[in-house]
N, C-alpha and C positions, 0 to 999 in steps of 0.2 A: 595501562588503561586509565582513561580520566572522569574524574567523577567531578561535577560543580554543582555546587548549590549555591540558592537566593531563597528569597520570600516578598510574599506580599502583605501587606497589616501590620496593627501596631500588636497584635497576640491579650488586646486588653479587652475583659468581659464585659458587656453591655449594660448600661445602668439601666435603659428600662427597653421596651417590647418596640418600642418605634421605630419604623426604618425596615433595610435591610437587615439580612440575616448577619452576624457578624462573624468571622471567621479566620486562622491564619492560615497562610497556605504555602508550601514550600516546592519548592520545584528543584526535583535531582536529576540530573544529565548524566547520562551513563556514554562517553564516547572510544572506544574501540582505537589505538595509535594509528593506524593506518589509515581511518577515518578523518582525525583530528586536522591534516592539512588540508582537504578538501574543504570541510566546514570551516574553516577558520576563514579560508580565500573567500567563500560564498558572504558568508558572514561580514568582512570587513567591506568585500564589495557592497552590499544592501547598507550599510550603516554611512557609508559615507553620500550617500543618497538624502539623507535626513537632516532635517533643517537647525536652525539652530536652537530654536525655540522645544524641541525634541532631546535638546543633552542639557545635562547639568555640567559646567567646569570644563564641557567639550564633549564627557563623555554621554554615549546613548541610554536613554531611561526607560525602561517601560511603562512609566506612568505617563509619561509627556507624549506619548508616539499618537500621531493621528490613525483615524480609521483604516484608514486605504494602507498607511506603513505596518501596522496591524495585524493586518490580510494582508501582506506580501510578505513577513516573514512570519508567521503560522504557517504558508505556501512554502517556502523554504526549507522550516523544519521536517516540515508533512514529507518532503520530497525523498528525506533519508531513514524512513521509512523499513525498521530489517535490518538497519547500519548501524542506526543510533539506539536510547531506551529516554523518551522522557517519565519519569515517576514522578508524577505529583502526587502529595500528600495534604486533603484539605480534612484541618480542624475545626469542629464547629465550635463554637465558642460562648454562642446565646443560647445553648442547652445546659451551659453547667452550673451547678451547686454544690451549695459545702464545700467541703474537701478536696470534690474536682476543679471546683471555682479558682481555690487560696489553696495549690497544694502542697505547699514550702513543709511545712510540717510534718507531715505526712511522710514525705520521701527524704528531710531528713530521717523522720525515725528509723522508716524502711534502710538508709544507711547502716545507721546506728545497730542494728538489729548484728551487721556481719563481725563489728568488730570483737565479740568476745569469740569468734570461728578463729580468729587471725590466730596465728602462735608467736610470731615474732611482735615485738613492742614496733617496732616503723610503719609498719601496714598500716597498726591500729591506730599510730597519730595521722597519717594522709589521711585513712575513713572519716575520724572526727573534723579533721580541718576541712572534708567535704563537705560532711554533716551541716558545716557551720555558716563556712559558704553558702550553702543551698539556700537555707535560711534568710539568708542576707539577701538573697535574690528578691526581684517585685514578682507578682503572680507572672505578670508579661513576660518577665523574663522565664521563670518555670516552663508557660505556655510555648515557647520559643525553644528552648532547650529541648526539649519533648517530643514536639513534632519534628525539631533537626533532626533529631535521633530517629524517627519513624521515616523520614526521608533518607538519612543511610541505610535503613532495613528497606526499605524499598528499592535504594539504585542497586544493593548487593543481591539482592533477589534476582533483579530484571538482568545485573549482570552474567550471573549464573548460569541464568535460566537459558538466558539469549545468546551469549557471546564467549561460550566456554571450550569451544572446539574450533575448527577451521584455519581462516585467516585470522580470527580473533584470538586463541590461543596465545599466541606471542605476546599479547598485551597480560597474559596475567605478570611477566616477568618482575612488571613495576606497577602498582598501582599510584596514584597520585587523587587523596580528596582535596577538592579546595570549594571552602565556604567565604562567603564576603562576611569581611569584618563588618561589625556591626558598629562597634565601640572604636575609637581611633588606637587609647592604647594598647599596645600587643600585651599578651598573656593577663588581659583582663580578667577578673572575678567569671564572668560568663565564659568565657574558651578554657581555664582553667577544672570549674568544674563539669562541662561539657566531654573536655578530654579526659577525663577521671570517671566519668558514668558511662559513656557512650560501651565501651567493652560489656560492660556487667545490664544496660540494657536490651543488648543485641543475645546476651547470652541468654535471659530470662524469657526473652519472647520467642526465641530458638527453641526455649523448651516445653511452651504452649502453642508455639506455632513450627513445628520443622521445618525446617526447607527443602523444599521438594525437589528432590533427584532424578532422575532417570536414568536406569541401569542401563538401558543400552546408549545413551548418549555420554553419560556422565562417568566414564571410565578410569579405575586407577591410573593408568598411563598419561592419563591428563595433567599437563602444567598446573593445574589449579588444584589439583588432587594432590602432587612432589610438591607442591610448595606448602600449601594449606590443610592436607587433609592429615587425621588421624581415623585409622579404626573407623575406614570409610563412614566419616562425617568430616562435614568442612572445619576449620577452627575457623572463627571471624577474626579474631583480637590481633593472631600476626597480621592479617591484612592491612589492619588500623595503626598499629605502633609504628612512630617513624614517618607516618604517611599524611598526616593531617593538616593543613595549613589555614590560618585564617588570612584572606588577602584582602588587600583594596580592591574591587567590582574595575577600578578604571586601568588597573594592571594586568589584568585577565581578560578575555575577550569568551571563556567560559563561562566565567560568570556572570559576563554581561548577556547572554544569551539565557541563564536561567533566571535573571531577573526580569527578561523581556516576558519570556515564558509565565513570570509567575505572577508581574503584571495582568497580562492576557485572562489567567485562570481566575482570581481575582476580579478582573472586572464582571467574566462570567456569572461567579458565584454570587455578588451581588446585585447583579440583574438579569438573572436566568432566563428570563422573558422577553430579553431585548432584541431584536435579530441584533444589532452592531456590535453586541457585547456577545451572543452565543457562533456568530459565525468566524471570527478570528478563531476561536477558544477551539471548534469542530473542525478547521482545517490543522489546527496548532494536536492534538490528538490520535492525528493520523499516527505522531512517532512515538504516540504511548502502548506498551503492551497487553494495557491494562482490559477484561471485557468490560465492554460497556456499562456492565450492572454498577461498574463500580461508580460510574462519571469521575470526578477528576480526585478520586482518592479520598474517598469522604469518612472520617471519623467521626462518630454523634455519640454522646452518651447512653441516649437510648432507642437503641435499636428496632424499638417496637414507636416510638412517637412518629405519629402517622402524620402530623402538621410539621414537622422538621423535616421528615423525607419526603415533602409536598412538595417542598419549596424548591428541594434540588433536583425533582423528576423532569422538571421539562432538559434539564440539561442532558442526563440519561438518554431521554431519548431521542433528543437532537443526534447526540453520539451514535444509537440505532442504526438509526436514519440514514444516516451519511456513512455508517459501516458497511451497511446493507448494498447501498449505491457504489460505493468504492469498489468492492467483490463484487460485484453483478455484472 
């Protein structure tokens, strides 16, 4: 099974109130192997349709893509629908303070807190050189790392959820994450402690949030269960070891697809009111699992600020809207 991820934003907090809302947003594709050559064929067919003024270095952007190319692959993805899972994960960004703002500190400490658990001496020097790591990160980066991490918990959900029995089946044999590099060098400061937390965040929100099973779908006899489960719960972290790669966006043709994606979402979220920016984003939705309550995966600090979830309702119910009409 193939997982890709991209982003939209630079993940840096707002100096002051003006403007759009500011936000990062990551877009996770959950694609099924026997899917993957269809989409791919679709895919490179609609790209080479695209001007030049539309790629960077040759390859397709989603920031550069005109309206009309927009709405024609939103219309694309929409069409695989049940096949595919897109999870987007949008973080607000102009709601945070303190601690949530600048949270280098902070999640060092939370590190720091495991390694007197460790019994062996090597564990507890990786902890600390994470620790340190962390530290050294900019908040952007923190911000970025963060919601990566909240975009694997969501393709592995959607995976789960959607694509754990059938024709699907067969794809738990190999899983494959691939995230675009961000940074040119390989095993940069960011992918290093990225791949060093990513396990131990998956675990701890596994254990405030379960993942939800279904007895009658979700059966020991499942590939995903011989490969991963213990003591009917999944484990996450074999899923992850082994499996993680940071690539170039222009060598993937997955990842050019969640960056188109996370473009799209992105332009939504900063102009929720626009039709040109809300109707690519409402056909691009179709292939998300997600209900509507959620709109395109919205994190806020606080849950209750009625002027923060103002700003993202029209989008909600654009999504309604058009769910309503699609089933009808």
């Amino acid at each position: 099974m193939h997982f890709f991820f991209d982003e939209s934003g630079d993940f840096g907090i707002p100096r002051d109130d003006v403007g759009p809302r500011r936000a990062g947003i990551v877009a996770a594709l959950v694609i099924p192997d026997h899917v993957a050559p269809e989409l791919e064929r679709k895919y490179r067919d609609f790209s080479s349709t695209l001007e030049a003024n539309e790629r960077v270095k040759g390859e397709p952007k989603g920031s550069r893509l005109c309206y009309r190319h927009k709405k024609q692959f939103a219309e694309l993805l929409g069409r695989f629908i049940y096949r595919i899972a897109l999870a987007p994960f949008t973080f607000d960004l102009s709601s945070l303070e303190g601690d949530h703002a600048t949270p280098n500190a902070r999640s060092a400490e939370a590190i720091r807190e495991w390694i007197p658990k460790m019994e062996h001496e090597e564990p507890k020097k990786r902890l600390e050189l994470l620790a340190r790591q962390f530290e050294r990160l900019s908040a952007n980066q923190a911000h970025r790392l963060y919601s990566l991490a909240n975009g694997f918990r969501e393709a592995i959900w959607a995976a789960v959820s959607f694509f754990a029995t059938g024709p699907n089946e067969s794809s738990r044999d190999k899983l494959h994450f691939k995230v675009d590099r961000v940074h040119t060098q390989p095993n940069n400061r960011e992918e290093q402690v990225f791949s060093g937390l990513i396990g131990a965040w998956l675990y701890a929100w596994s254990e405030i949030i379960p993942l939800q099973l279904v007895a009658e779908i979700h059966t020991p006899d499942l590939l995903i269960f011989k490969k991963y489960g213990k003591d009917g719960h999944l484990n996450l972290n074999p899923m992850l070891v082994g499996n993680i790669q940071f690539v170039d966006s222009a060598d993937s043709w997955g990842v050019q697809i969640a960056d188109i994606s996370a473009a799209i979402i992105g332009d939504a979220v900063r102009h929720p009111a626009q039709y040109r920016s809300v109707m690519p984003f409402v056909k691009l939705m179709r292939a998300c699992p997600y209900a509507t309550s959620r709109g395109p995966g919205l994190l806020v600090a606080d849950k209750t600020d009625a002027e923060v979830l103002k700003w993202y309702e029209p989008l909600r119910k654009a999504l309604a809207v058009d769910r309503k009409r699609f089933y009808s």
